[in-house]
C-alpha positions as semicolon CSV with decimal commas, in nm:
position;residue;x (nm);y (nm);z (nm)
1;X;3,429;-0,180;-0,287
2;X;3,661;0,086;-0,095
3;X;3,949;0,179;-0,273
4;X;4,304;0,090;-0,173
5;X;4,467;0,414;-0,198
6;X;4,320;0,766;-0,048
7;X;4,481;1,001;-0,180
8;X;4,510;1,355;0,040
9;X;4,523;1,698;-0,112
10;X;4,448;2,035;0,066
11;X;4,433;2,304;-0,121
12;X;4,316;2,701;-0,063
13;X;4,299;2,936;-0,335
14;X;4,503;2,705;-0,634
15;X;4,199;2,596;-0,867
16;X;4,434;2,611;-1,168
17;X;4,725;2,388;-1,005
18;X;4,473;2,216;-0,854
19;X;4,380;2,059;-1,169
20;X;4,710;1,994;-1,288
21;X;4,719;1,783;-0,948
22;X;4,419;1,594;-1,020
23;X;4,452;1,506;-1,376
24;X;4,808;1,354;-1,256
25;X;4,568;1,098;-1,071
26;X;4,336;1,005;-1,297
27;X;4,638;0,961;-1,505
28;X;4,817;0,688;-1,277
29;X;4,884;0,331;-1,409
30;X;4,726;0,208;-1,075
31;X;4,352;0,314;-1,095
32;X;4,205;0,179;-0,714
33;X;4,246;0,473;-0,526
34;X;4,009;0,815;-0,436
35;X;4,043;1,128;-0,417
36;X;4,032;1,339;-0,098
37;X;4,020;1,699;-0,130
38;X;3,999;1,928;0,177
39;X;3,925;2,250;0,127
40;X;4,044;2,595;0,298
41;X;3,714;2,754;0,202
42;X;3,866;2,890;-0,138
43;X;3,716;3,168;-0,301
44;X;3,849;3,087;-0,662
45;X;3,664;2,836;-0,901
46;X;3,774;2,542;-0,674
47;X;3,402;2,404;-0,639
48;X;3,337;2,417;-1,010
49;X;3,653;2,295;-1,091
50;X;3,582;1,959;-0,902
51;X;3,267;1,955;-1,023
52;X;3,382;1,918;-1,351
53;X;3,564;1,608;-1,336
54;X;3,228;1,485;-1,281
55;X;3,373;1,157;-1,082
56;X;3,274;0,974;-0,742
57;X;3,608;0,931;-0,670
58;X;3,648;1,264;-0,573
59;X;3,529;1,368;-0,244
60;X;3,558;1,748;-0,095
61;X;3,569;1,835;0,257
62;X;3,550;2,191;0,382
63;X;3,763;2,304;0,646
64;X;3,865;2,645;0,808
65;X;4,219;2,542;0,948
66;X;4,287;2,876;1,033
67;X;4,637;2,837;0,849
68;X;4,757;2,511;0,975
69;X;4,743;2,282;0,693
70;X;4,818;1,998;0,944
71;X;4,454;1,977;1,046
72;X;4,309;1,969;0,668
73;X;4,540;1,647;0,637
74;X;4,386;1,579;0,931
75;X;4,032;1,571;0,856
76;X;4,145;1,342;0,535
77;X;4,256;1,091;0,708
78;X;3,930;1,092;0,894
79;X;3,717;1,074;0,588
80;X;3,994;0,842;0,425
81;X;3,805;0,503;0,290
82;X;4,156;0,363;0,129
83;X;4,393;0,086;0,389
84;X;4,743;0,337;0,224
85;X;4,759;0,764;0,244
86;X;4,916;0,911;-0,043
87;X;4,985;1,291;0,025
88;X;4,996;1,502;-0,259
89;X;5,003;1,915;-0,205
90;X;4,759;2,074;-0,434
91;X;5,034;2,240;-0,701
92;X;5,269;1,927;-0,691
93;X;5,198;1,650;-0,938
94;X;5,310;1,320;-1,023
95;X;5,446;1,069;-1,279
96;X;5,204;0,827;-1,418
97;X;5,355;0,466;-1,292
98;X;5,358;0,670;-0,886
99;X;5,076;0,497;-0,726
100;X;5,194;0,174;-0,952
101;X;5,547;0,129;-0,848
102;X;5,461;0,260;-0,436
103;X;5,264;-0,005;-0,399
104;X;5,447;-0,279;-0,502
105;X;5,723;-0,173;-0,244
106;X;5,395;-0,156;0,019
107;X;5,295;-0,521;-0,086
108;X;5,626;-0,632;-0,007
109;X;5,599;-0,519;0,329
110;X;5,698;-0,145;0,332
111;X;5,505;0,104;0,586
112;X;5,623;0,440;0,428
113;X;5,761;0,492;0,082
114;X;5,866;0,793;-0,082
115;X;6,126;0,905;-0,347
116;X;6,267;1,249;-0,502
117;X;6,053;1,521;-0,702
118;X;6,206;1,721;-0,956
119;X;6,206;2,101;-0,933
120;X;6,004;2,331;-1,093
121;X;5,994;2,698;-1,106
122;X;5,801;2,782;-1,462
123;X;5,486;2,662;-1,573
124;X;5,598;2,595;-1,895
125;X;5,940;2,416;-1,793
126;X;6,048;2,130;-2,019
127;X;6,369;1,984;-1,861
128;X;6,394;1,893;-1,528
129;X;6,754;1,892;-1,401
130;X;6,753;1,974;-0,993
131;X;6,560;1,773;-0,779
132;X;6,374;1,767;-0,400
133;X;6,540;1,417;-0,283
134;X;6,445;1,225;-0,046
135;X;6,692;0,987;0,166
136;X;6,691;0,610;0,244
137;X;6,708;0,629;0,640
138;X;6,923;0,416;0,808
139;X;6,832;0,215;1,109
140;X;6,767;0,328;1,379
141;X;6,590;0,548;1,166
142;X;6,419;0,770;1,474
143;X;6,829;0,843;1,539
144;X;6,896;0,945;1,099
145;X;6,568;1,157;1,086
146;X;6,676;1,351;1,389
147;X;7,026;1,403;1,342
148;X;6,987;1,443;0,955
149;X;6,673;1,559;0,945
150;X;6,375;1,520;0,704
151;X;6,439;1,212;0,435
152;X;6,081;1,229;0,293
153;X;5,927;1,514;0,078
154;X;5,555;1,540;0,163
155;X;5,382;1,479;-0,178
156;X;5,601;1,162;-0,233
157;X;5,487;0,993;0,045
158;X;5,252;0,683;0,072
159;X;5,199;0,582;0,403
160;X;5,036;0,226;0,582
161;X;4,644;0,440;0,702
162;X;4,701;0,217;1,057
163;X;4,993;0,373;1,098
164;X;4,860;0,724;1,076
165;X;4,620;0,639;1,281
166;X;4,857;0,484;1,588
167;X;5,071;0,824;1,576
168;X;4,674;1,024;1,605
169;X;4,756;1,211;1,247
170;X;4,946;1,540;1,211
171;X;5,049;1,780;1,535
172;X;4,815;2,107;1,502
173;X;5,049;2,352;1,676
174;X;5,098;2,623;1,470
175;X;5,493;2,644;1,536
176;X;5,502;2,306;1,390
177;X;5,314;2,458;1,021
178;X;5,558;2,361;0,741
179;X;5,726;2,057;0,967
180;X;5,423;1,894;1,085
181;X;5,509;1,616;0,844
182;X;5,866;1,569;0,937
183;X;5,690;1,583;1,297
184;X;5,514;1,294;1,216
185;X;5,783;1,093;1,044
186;X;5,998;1,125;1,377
187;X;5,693;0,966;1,522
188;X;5,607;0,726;1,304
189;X;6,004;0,608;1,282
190;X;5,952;0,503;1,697
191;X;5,658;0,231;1,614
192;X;5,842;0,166;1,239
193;X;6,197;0,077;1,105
194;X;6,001;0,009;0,739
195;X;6,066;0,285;0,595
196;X;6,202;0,278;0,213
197;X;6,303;0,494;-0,044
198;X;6,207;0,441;-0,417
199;X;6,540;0,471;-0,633
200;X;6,312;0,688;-0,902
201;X;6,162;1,006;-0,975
202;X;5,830;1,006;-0,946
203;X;5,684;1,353;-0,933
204;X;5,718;1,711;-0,946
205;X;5,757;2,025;-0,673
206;X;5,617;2,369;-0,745
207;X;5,881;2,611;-0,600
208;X;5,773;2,889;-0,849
209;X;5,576;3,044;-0,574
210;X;5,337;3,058;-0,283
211;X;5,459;2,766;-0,108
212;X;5,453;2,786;0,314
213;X;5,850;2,690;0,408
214;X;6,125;3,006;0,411
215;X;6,393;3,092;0,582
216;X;6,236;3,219;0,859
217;X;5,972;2,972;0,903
218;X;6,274;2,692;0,920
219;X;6,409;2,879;1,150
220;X;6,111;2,852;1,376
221;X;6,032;2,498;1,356
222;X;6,429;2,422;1,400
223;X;6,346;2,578;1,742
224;X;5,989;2,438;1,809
225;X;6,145;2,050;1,663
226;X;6,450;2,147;1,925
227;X;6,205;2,182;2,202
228;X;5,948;1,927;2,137
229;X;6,287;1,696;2,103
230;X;6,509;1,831;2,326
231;X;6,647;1,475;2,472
232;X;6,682;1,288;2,149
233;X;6,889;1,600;2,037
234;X;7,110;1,616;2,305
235;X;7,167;1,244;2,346
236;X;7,239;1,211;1,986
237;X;7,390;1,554;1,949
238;X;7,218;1,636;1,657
239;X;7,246;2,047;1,687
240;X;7,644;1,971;1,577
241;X;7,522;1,737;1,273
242;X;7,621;1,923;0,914
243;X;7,244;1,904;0,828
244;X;7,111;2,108;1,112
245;X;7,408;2,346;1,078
246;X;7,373;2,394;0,713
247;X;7,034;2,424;0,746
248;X;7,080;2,760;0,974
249;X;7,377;2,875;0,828
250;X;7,155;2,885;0,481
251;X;6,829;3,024;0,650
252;X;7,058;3,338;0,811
253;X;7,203;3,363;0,468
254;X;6,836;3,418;0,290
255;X;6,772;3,669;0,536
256;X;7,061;3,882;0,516
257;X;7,209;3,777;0,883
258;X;7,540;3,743;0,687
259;X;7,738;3,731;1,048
260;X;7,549;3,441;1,176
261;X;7,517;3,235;0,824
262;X;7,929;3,254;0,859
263;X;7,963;3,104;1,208
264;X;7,707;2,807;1,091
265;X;7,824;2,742;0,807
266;X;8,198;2,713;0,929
267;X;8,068;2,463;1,150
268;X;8,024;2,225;0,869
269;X;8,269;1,933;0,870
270;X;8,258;2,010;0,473
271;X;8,464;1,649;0,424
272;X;8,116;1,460;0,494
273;X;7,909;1,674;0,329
274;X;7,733;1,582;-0,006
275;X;7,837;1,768;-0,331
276;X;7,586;2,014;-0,352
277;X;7,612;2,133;-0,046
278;X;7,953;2,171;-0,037
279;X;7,883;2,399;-0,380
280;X;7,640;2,590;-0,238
281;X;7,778;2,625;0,151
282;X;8,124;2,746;-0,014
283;X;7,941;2,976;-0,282
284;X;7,748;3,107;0,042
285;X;8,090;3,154;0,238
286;X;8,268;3,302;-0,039
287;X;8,026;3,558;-0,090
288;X;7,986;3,647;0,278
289;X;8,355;3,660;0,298
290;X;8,460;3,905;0,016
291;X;8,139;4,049;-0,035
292;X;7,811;4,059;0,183
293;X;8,035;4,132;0,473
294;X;8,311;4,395;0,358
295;X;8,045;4,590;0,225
296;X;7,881;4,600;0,569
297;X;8,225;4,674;0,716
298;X;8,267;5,000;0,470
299;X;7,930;5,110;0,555
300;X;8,019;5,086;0,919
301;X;8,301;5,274;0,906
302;X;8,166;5,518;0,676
303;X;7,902;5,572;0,948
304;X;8,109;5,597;1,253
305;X;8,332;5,848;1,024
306;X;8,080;6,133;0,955
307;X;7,954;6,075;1,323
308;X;8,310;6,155;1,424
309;X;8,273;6,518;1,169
């Protein structure tokens, strides 16, 4: 009998939160699914560490993908036995009841689920106060993914297999690595308006280190997304929306391009924005303002000064 959920999980290299991944399966409420791991061609104890769980319903799959994680999810779904996709990124984890409560939203006629994740930076962290959210999409939702951007974090998303399979998986260009899910989303949301959002909490994000997105990677698929979408973004003028200018004004923040994070981030229409972006996009401004950016002044004029002796 072939399981009803397949649940995906590259991995390269992360044997010990690896683990921690599994074991958050086998600890689910909702027992028919698999396991599909697909594997960079680690060189840590990734093989034994499989091994030891000592189960069928854990299949490996080798892959080189050469860095774009896109096409291990892709070779998953290939292999995948199960009629949903769960994604699950090999150092996130989730809550028992997951698999349990998804489904019953997929039963009653859902495509795509997902909910938020709470942070975590420490191995050993006991309370769990921020969270990754996700967002309940509006209809159209094609128009609220691509004005607001991504709604769904990655490892909180169960998925209909068919309708993986219609969009031909996850885009394998490497200026897409990091958004190739959001990619797919966008394209999913033009054959689906069922998309829903669990009102829960029903895993956790590693963001304690060694995960793919930063500033300047967000900054690159912001441009590759603004090509490979150029007339949805101009028709619904999505390069004004607050999320796609907070979203830059932030990323030039990170790296220091204090001028630049300024003219973004006053851009906001800070009146629509969500509380914790207004907290954080005034804390950014307000430290640009009487900080980042008088210091760069003095320097400046400290420079063209001793030029001038």
């Amino acid at each position: 009998m072939n399981p009803l959920v397949s649940v995906i999980i590259p991995t390269y290299n992360r044997a010990e939160d690896l683990k921690r991944a599994l074991q958050s399966v086998f600890d689910q409420t909702f027992t028919n699914w698999e396991i599909v791991v697909v594997d960079n061609h680690s060189i840590d104890n990734t093989d034994s560490l499989i091994e030891s769980f000592n189960d069928p319903k854990i299949r490996l799959f080798k892959i080189h993908n050469e860095g774009v994680i896109a096409a291990s999810r892709n070779l998953g779904l290939k292999h995948a036995l199960g009629e949903y996709i769960a994604f699950l990124d090999s150092d996130d984890w989730w809550h028992p009841q997951k698999l349990e409560v998804s489904m019953k939203y997929l039963e009653r006629g859902a495509d795509v689920v997902c909910h938020d994740l709470f942070r975590v930076k420490k191995s050993n962290q006991k309370i769990f106060l921020k969270k990754v959210p996700a967002r309940n999409p509006k209809s159209p939702i094609f128009v609220d993914l691509i004005v607001n951007g991504n709604a769904l974090p990655n490892s909180s998303v169960v998925v209909r297999k068919q309708i993986m399979h219609k969009i031909k998986g996850f885009a394998e260009d490497r200026d897409l690595i990091a958004a190739e899910d959001y990619d797919a989303w966008l394209r999913v949301a033009k054959i689906s308006e069922k998309f829903e959002k669990i009102p829960q909490t029903l895993g956790y994000y590693w963001c304690g280190g060694g995960n793919i997105s930063n500033p300047r990677q967000v900054l690159k698929n912001f441009g590759a997304l603004c090509e490979r979408y150029a007339d949805s973004f101009a028709e619904f003028d999505a390069l004004h929306s607050n999320s796609w200018l907070y979203a830059q004004g932030r990323s030039y923040y990170l790296l220091g391009s204090y001028k630049k994070a300024k003219k973004y981030l006053n851009a906001v229409t800070w009146h629509e924005a969500s509380l914790s972006v207004i907290y954080v996009g005034w804390r950014m401004l307000l430290l640009i303002n009487f900080f980042y950016l008088p210091k760069h002044w003095l320097r400046k004029a400290k420079t063209c000064s001793s030029n001038d002796g």
